[in-house]
C-alpha positions in Angstrom: -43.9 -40.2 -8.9 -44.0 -43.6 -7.1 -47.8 -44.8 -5.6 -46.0 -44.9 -2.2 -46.6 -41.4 -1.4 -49.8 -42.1 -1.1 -49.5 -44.6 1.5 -49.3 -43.1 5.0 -47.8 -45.0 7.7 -47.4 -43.9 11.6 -44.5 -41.9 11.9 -41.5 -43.7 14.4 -40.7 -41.5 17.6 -37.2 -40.9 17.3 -34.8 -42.7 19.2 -32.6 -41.4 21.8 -29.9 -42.5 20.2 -29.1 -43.0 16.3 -26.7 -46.0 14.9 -23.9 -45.0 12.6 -23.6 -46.5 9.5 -20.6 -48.2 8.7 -17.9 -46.6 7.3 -17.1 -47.7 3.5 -13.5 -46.5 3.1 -12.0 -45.9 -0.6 -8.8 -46.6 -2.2 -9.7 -43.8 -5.2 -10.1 -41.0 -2.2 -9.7 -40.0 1.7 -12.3 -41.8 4.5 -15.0 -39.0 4.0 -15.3 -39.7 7.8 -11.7 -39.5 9.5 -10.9 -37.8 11.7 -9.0 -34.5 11.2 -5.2 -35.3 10.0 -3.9 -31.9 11.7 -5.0 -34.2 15.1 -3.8 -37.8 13.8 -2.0 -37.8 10.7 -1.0 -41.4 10.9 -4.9 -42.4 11.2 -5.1 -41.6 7.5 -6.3 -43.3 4.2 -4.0 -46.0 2.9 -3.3 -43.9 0.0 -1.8 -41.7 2.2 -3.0 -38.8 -0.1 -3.2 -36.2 2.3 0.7 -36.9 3.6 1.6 -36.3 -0.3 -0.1 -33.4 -0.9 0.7 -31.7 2.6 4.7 -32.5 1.0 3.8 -31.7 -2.0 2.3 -28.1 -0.8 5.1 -28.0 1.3 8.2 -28.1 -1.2 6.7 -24.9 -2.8 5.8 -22.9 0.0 5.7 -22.3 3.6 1.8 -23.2 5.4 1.2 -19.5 5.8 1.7 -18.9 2.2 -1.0 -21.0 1.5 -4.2 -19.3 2.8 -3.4 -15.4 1.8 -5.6 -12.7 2.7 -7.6 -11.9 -0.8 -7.4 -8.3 -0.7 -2.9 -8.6 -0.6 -3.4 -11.0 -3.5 -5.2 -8.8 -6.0 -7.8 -5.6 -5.7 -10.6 -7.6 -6.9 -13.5 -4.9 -5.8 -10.5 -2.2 -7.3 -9.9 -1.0 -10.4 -6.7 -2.8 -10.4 -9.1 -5.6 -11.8 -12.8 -7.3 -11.2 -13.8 -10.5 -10.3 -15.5 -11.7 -13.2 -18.8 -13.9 -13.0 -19.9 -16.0 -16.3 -22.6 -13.1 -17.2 -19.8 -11.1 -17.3 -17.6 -13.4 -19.1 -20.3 -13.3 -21.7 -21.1 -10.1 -21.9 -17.7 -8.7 -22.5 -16.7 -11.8 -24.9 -19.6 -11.9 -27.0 -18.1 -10.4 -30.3 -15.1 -12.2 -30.0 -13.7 -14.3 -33.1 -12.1 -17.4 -31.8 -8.6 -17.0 -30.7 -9.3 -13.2 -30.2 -8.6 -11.8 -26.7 -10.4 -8.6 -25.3 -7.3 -6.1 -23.8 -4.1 -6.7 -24.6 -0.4 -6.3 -23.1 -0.9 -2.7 -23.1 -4.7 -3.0 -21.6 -5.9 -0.8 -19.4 -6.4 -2.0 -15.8 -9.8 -2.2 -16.0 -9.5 -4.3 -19.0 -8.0 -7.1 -16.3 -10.4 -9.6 -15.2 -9.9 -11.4 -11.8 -11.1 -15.2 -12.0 -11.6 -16.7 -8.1 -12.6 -19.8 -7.4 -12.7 -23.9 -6.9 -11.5 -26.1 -9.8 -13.7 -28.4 -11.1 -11.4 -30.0 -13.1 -8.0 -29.3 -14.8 -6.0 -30.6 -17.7 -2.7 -30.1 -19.7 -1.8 -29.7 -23.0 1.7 -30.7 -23.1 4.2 -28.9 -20.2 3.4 -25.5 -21.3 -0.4 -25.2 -21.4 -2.7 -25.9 -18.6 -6.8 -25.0 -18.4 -8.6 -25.0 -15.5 -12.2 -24.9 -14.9 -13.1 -22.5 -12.5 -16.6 -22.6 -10.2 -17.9 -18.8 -9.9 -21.0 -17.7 -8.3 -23.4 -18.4 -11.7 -21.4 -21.2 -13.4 -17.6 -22.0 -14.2 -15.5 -20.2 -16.5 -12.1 -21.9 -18.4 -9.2 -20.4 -17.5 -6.1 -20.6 -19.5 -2.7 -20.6 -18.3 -0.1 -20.8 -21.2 4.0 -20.3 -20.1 4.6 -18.4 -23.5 1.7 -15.6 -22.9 2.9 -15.6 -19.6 6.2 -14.3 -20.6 4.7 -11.6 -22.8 3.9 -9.9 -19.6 6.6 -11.2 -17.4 9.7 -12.6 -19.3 11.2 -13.6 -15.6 8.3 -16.7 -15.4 10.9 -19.9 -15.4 10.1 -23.1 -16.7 10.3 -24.5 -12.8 8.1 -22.0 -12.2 5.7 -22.7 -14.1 5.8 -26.9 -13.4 5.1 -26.1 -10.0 1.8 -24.6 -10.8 0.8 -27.2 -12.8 1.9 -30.1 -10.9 -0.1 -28.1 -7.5 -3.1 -27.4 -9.0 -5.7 -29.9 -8.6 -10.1 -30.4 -7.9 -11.1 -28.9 -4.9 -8.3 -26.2 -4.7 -9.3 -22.7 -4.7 -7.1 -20.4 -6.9 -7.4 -16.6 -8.5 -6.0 -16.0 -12.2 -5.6 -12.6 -13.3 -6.3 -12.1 -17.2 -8.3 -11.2 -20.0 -10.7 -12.0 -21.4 -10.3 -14.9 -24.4 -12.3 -17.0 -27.0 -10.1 -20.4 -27.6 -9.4 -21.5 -31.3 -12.3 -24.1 -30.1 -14.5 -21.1 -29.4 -14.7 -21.7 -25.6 -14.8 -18.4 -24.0 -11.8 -17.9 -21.2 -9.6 -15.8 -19.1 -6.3 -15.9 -20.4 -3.8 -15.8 -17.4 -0.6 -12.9 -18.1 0.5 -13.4 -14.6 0.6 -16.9 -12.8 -1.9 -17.8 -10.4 -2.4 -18.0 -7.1 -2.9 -20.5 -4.4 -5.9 -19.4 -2.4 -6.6 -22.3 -0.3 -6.0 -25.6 -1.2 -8.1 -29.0 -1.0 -5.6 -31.6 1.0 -8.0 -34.4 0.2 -8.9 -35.8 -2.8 -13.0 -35.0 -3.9 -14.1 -38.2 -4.6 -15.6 -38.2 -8.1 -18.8 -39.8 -6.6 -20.7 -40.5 -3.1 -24.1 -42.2 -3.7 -24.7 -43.7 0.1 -27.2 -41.4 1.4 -26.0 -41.7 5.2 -22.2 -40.6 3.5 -23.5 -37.8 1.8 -25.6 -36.4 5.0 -22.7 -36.4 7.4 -20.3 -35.0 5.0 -22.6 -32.4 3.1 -19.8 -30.5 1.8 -18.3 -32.6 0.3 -21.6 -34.1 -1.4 -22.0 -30.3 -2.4 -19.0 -30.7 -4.3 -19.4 -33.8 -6.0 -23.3 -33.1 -6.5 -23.9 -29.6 -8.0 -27.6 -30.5 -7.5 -27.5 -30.4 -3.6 -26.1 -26.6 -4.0 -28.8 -26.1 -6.6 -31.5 -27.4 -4.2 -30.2 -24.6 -1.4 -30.5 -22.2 -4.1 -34.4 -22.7 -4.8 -34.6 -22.9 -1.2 -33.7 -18.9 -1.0 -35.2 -17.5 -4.4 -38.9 -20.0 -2.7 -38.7 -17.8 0.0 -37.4 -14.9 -1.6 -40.7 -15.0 -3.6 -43.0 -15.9 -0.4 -41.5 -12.1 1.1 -41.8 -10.3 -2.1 -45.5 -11.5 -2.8 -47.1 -11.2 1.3 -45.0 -7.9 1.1 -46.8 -6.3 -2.1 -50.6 -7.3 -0.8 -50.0 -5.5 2.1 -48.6 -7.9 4.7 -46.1 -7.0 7.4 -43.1 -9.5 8.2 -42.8 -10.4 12.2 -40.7 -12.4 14.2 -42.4 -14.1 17.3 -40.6 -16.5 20.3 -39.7 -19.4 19.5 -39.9 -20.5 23.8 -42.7 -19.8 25.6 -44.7 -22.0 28.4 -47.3 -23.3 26.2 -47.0 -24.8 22.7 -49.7 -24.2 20.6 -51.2 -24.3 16.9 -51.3 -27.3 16.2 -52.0 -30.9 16.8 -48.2 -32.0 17.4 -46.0 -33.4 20.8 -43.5 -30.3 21.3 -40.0 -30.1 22.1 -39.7 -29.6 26.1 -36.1 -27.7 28.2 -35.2 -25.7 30.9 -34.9 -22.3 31.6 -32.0 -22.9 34.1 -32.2 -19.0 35.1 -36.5 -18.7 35.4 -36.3 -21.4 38.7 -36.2 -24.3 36.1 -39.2 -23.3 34.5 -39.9 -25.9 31.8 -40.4 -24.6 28.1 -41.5 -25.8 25.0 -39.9 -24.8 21.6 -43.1 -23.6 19.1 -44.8 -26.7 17.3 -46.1 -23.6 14.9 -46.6 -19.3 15.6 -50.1 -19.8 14.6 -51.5 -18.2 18.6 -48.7 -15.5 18.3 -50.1 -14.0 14.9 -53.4 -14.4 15.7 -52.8 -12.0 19.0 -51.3 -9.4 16.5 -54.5 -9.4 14.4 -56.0 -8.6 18.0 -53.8 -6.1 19.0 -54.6 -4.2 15.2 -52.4 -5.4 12.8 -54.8 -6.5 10.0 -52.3 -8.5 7.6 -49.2 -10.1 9.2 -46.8 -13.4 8.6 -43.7 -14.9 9.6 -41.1 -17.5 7.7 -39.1 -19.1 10.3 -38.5 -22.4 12.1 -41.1 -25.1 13.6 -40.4 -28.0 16.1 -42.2 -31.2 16.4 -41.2 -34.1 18.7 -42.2 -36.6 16.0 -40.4 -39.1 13.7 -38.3 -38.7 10.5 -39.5 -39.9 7.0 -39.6 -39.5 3.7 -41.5 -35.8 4.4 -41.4 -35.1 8.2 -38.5 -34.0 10.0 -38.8 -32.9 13.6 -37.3 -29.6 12.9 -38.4 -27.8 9.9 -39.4 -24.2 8.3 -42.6 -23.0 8.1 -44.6 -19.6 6.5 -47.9 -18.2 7.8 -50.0 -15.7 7.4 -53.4 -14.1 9.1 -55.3 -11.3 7.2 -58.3 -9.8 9.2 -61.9 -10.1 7.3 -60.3 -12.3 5.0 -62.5 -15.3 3.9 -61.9 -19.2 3.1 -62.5 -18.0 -0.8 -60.0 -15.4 -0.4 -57.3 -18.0 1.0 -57.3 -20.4 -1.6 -57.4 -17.8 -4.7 -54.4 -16.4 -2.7 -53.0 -20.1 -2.6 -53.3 -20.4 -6.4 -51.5 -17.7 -7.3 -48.6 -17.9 -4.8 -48.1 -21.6 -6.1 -48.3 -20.2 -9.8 -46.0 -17.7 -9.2 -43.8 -20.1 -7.6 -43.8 -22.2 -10.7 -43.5 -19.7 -13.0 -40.2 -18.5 -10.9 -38.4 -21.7 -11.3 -39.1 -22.2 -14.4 -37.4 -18.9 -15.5 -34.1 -20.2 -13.3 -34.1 -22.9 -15.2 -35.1 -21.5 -18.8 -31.6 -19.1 -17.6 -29.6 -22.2 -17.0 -29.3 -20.9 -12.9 -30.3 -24.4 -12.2 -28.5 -26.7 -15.0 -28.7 -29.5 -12.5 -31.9 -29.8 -11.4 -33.8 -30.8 -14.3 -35.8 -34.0 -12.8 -37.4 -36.2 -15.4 -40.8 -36.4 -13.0 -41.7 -33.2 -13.6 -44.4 -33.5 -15.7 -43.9 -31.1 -18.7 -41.1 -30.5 -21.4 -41.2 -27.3 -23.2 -39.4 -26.7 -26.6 -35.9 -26.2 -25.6 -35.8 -29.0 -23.2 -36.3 -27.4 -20.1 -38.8 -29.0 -17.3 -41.5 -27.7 -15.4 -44.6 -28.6 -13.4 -48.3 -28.0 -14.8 -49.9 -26.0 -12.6 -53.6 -24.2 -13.8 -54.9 -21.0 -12.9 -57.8 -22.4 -11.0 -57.9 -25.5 -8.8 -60.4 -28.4 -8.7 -62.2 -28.3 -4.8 -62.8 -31.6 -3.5 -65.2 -31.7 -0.4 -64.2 -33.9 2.0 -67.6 -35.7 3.3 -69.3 -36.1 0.4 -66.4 -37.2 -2.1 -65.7 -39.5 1.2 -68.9 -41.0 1.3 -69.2 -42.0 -2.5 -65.8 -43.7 -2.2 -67.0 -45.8 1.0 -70.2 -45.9 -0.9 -72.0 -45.8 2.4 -73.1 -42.5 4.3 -71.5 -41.7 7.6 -72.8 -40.8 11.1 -73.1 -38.1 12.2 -70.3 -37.5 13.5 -70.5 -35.2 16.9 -72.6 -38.3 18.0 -70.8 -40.4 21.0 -71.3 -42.9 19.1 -69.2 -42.1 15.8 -66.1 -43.5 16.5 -67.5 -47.0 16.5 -69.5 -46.5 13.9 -66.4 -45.4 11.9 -64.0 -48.2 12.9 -66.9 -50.9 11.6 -65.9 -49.1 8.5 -62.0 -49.7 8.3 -63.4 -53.7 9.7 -65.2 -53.5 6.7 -62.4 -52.4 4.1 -60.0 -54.3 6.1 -58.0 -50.7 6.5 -55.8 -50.8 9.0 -56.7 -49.3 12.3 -54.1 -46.5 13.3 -52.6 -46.6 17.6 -55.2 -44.5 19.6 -57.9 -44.3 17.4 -59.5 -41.4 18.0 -62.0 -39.7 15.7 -60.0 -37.4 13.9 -57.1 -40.2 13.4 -59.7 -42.5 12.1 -60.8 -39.5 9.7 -57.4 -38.5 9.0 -56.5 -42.2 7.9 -59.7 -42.3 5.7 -58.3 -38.7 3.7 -55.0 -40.4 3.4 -56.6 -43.6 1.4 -59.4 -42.4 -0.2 -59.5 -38.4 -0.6 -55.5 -37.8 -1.0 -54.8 -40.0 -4.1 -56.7 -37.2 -6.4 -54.5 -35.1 -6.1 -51.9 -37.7 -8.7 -51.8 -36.3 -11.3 -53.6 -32.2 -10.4 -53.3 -30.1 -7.4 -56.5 -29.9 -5.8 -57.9 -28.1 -2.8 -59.6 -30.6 0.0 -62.0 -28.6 1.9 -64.9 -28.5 4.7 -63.3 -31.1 7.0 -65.3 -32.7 9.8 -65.2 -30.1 13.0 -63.5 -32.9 14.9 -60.3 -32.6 12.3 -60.0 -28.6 13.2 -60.2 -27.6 16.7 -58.8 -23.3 15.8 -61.3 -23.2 12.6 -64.8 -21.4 12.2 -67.3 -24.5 11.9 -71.1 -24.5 10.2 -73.5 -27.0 9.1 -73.0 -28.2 5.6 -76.2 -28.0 3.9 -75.1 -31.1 1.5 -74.6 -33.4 4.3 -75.7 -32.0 7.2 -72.6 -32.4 9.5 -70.7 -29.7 11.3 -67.4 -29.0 9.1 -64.8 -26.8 9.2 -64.0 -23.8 7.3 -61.0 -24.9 6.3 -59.0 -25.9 3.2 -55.6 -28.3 2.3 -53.7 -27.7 -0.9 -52.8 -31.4 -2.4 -50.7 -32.3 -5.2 -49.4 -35.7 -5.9 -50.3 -37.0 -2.7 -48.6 -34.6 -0.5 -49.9 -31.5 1.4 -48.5 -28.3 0.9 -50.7 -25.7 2.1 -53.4 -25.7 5.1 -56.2 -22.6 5.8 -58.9 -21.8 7.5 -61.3 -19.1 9.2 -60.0 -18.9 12.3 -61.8 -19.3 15.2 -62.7 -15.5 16.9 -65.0 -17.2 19.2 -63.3 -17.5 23.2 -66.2 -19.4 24.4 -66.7 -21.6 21.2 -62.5 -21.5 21.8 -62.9 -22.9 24.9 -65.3 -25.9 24.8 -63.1 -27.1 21.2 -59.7 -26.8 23.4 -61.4 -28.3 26.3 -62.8 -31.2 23.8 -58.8 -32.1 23.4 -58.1 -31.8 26.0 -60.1 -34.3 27.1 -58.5 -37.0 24.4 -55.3 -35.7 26.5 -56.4 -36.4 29.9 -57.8 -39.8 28.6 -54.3 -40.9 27.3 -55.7 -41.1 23.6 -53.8 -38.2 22.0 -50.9 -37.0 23.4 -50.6 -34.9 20.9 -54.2 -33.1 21.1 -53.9 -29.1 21.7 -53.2 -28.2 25.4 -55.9 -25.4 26.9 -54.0 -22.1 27.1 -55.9 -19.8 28.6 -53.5 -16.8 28.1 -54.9 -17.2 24.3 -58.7 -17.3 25.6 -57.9 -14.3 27.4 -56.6 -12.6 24.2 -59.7 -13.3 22.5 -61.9 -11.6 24.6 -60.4 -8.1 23.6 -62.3 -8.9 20.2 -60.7 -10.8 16.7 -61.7 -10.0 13.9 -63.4 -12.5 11.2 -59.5 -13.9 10.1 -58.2 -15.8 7.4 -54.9 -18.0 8.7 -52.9 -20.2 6.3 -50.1 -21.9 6.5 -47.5 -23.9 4.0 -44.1 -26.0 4.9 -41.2 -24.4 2.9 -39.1 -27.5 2.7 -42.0 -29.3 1.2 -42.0 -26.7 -1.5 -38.4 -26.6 -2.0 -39.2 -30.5 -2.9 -42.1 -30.0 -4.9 -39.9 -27.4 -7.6 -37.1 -29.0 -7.3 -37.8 -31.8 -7.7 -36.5 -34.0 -5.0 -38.0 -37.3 -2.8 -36.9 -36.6 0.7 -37.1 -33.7 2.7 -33.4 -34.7 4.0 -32.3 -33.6 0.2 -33.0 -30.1 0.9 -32.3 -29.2 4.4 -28.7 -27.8 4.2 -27.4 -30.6 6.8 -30.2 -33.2 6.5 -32.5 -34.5 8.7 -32.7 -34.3 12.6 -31.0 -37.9 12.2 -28.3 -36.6 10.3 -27.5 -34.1 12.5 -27.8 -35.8 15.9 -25.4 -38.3 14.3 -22.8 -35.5 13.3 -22.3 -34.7 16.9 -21.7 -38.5 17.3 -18.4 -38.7 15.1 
C-alpha cells in the first residue's frame, strides 16, 4: 500500500457546488452521459448506434414485444422448467461425457432448465450455431443455440427465423433460453436451447468494453457495473460484511435497534452536523445524526444491557480518499463490559471477517476481486490478509514520547498547548487550522503513532483525556497523565475500529461537555461536542459501567476488498458523485 496513507492532510469543506468533468465522447460506444434518446433522439452519438438498433429491434417486433412479463414467457419458479444458477449447472452436469446432454427430446419437464440473463458476450459458429454467455446470480453459464437441435423439437424454426435471433442478440441484452443441460465436445458445460430464445429486455446502447475515468464511471455506475465485474463484487462484500456484523452481535447476545436519524441535538462525536427544517414543527431547525452513540447509551439506561445498530452517519466535512460526508456506521454498547473485553471482541470480529472473505474467494464468489496488495497467497492462488489471533497494544503517551524523544507536559496544564506547538516548531510538523490541544495531539498520532500499524493491525490505546470527551478517564501510572479508557483499531495506517468505557458520570459528563464547549464558544472548534443536557439528564437515572465501540463499514468493505477509495464501494460514489448526478 502506498506511504500516502499515512499522511493526513485537513480535509476540504465541500463546496456548494461541484464542477463537471468534461465529457470524453467515443466513436467505439454511446456518450455514457447523453441525455435520454426517448427525449432527443437526434442529440445522439455520431455512430448513431442507438437509431440502428431501435430499427433493428424494430423490423422484428413491435416495442411492447420487447419487454414481456417473465412469468407469460416461461414458468421459471414452475415445474414447466427452473431457472438454473451455475451451482446448479454443475451439479446436474457433473458426470457428463463431453457432447452428452442431460434430458432429451422426450425429457421430462422438470428435466428443462430455464437460463435468464445479460450476455456478456456472444459469438457464431457459421449461420447455424450461436453461444452466448449468460450472467446468472453466481457466475455465467454458455448457452448454445444450434438451428438443427432446434428443429428436433420444433421442425417449424425457419432459417429467417433463426438469423433474426442471431443478428438481435448482442452485450447488454437480457434474454431467457429454455434447454438442457449440455457438456460441449470442448467440455464447456451449457444449456442447449430446443426452443429459440427470448427477448427479455434489450440494451439499445452499446456497453463500452472499457471506462477507466473515475468521474465517468461514478455518474454512470451501471454501466461501470457492467464493464467492471469488480464494482458488483465490491457491493457484494459490502452485504455478506454486514451480514457477518448481525450474525456475530446477534449470537453474544446483542439486540438490533434502529434509532432517529433527526433530532435537535447532534451528538457522539467530534464532527460539524448536517442542519434542515422541520417545515411542519414552526421551522424548528434539525440536525441529521453525526453518529447514534447518545441514543444507545439511553437504552443501556433504560435496561437493555447489550444493544447496536448498522445504519447511516452524516458529517458536514470533506470528501477524500477515506471520508465521505455520508457514510455507514455499526455500534455497539454492552453494560459492565470492560476496555479488555472490547478489543478481544474487536479481534475476533476482524478475524472472522477475514476468514469470511477468504472462503468467498477460495469458492470463486468473488473471481474479481483478487487485489495483488493483499498481503498473502495461499496454494491455489487465492489472496487474503494476515490477520493474528492477538493484536500488538501500542500506548499512546509513552510510545509518543520515545518517538519525540522528549517527555511531554502535563497536559490538563493551561499551559500545554504551547508547550506542544514548540514541539511541531521543533520537528518542523506542520501546524494544523485552530490548533487546539486535541488537534495538535491528533496530528502527532497521525505522524508518529499511526505508521505502526504498516505492515500489522495494532490497537492504540490510553489517549490523552483531552482526545475523548464520552470516555472513562484515570491516571496512568507509567506517565502520570489523565488518559482515556479508550482504544483505536489500526491497520496499514487507517482506522477501523474506535472503543471506550463510556462515561456513566453526569457531573464528570458535564464539566468534559462544558470543556468543549468552551473551544466552541471561543471559535477554535466548531466541531467540538455541543452540551445536551437532555443526555445529562438521562444519566442521572443511573448507567451502568459500559463498553461502546464503534467501526465504519465502508472502511471495512475497503480493507477485504481490497480497494483505495471509499468512492469504490458506495453503490453511487461519493457525496460528490452524487450531488453531481442531480446536475446532469
Amino acid at each position: 500500500m502506498s506511504k500516502d496513507v499515512f499522511t493526513r492532510c485537513a480535509r476540504p469543506y465541500l463546496f456548494n457546488g461541484f464542477k463537471r468533468s468534461p465529457v470524453v465522447h467515443s466513436t467505439r460506444a454511446l456518450s455514457l452521459t447523453s441525455p435520454c434518446l426517448a427525449k432527443q433522439p437526434q442529440q445522439h452519438d455520431v455512430t448513431h448506434d442507438y437509431e440502428k438498433r431501435v430499427a433493428q429491434l424494430e423490423a422484428r417486433k413491435s416495442r411492447a414485444e420487447w419487454y414481456p412479463r417473465i412469468g407469460h414467457v416461461a414458468p421459471v419458479r414452475s415445474t414447466g422448467g427452473r431457472r438454473i444458477t451455475r451451482r446448479t449447472a454443475l451439479q446436474h452436469g457433473a458426470q457428463l461425457a463431453p457432447g452428452e446432454t442431460y434430458g432429451n427430446t422426450c425429457a421430462p419437464p422438470e428435466e428443462v432448465f430455464v437460463l435468464a440473463g445479460r450476455i456478456s458476450t456472444v459469438r457464431t459458429a457459421g449461420s447455424k450455431l450461436v453461444f452466448a454467455d449468460i450472467l446468472v446470480e453466481d457466475g455465467t453459464i454458455q448457452g448454445v443455440v444450434q438451428l438443427s437441435k432446434l428443429r428436433d423439437h420444433d421442425p417449424a424454426i425457419t432459417d429467417d427465423a433463426f438469423k433474426a435471433f442471431s443478428k438481435t442478440a448482442r452485450k447488454g441484452d437480457s434474454w431467457l433460453i429454455k434447454g438442457f443441460i449440455h457438456r460441449t465436445e470442448r467440455g464447456e458445460l451449457s444449456i442447449l436451447a430446443n426452443e429459440l430464445p427470448t427477448l427479455l429486455s434489450p440494451s439499445l446502447h452499446q456497453i463500452p468494453e472499457s471506462l477507466e475515468n473515475p468521474e465517468a464511471r461514478a455518474r454512470n455506475r451501471h454501466v461501470d457495473m457492467l464493464v467492471h465485474p469488480e464494482a458488483v463484487e465490491t457491493i457484494q462484500v459490502r452485504h455478506h460484511i454486514e451480514a457477518k456484523l448481525q450474525d456475530f452481535l446477534n449470537k453474544l447476545g446483542f439486540v438490533k435497534v434502529t434509532t432517529p436519524l433527526l433530532s435537535s441535538v447532534a451528538g457522539g462525536a467530534n464532527a460539524r452536523p448536517f442542519e434542515t427544517v422541520a417545515t411542519e414543527l414552526s421551522d424548528a431547525t434539525l440536525n441529521l445524526r453525526i453518529a447514534p452513540e447518545l441514543w444507545l447509551k439511553r437504552l443501556i439506561v433504560g435496561g437493555m444491557e447489550r444493544v447496536y445498530e448498522i445504519g447511516p452517519a452524516f458529517r458536514n466535512e470533506g470528501v477524500d480518499a477515506t471520508h465521505n460526508p455520508e457514510f455507514n456506521i455499526c455500534e455497539f454498547y454492552q453494560a459492565y463490559a470492560t476496555l479488555g473485553d472490547l478489543m478481544q471482541i474487536t479481534t475476533q470480529l476482524l478475524y472472522a471477517l477475514n476468514e469470511l472473505i477468504y472462503s468467498l474467494r477460495q469458492q470463486r464468489l468473488l473471481p474479481h476481486l483478487n487485489p495483488a496488495d493483499l498481503n498473502f497467497q495461499d496454494s491455489s492462488g487465492v489472496r487474503r490478509l494476515k490477520w493474528p489471533t492477538t493484536l500488538p497494544t501500542v500506548e499512546f503517551l509513552p510510545t509518543l514520547e520515545a518517538k519525540l524523544n522528549c517527555v511531554l507536559p502535563d497536559l490538563v496544564s493551561p499551559d500545554a498547548k504551547a508547550t506542544v506547538l514548540s514541539i511541531f516548531a521543533g520537528k518542523n510538523l506542520t501546524v494544523p487550522s485552530n490548533p487546539t490541544l486535541p488537534r495538535l495531539l491528533d496530528v502527532l498520532a497521525a505522524e508518529f503513532l499511526e505508521p505502526l500499524s504498516s505492515s500489522e493491525p495494532i490497537f492504540i490505546t490510553h489517549h490523552p483525556a483531552c482526545m475523548s470527551p464520552l470516555s472513562k478517564h484515570f491516571v496512568c501510572p507509567q506517565t502520570n497523565q489523565t488518559v482515556a479508557a479508550r482504544a483505536e483499531l489500526f491497520y496499514q495506517g487507517r482506522e477501523y475500529a474506535n472503543m471506550y468505557e463510556e462515561e456513566n458520570s453526569p457531573f464528570e459528563q458535564r464539566r468534559k461537555l462544558e470543556e468543549q464547549l468552551k473551544l466552541r464558544e471561543e471559535g477554535k472548534d466548531s466541531e467540538a461536542m455541543k452540551l445536551d443536557e437532555q443526555y445529562l439528564r438521562v444519566l442521572e437515572w443511573g448507567m451502568p459501567p459500559t463498553g461502546g465501540w464503534g467501526c465504519g463499514i465502508d472502511r471495512l468493505v475497503m480493507l477485504f476488498s481490497g480497494r483505495e477509495r471509499i468512492g469504490d464501494v458506495l453503490a453511487f460514489g461519493t457525496l460528490r458523485n452524487v450531488v453531481g448526478l442531480g446536475k446532469m
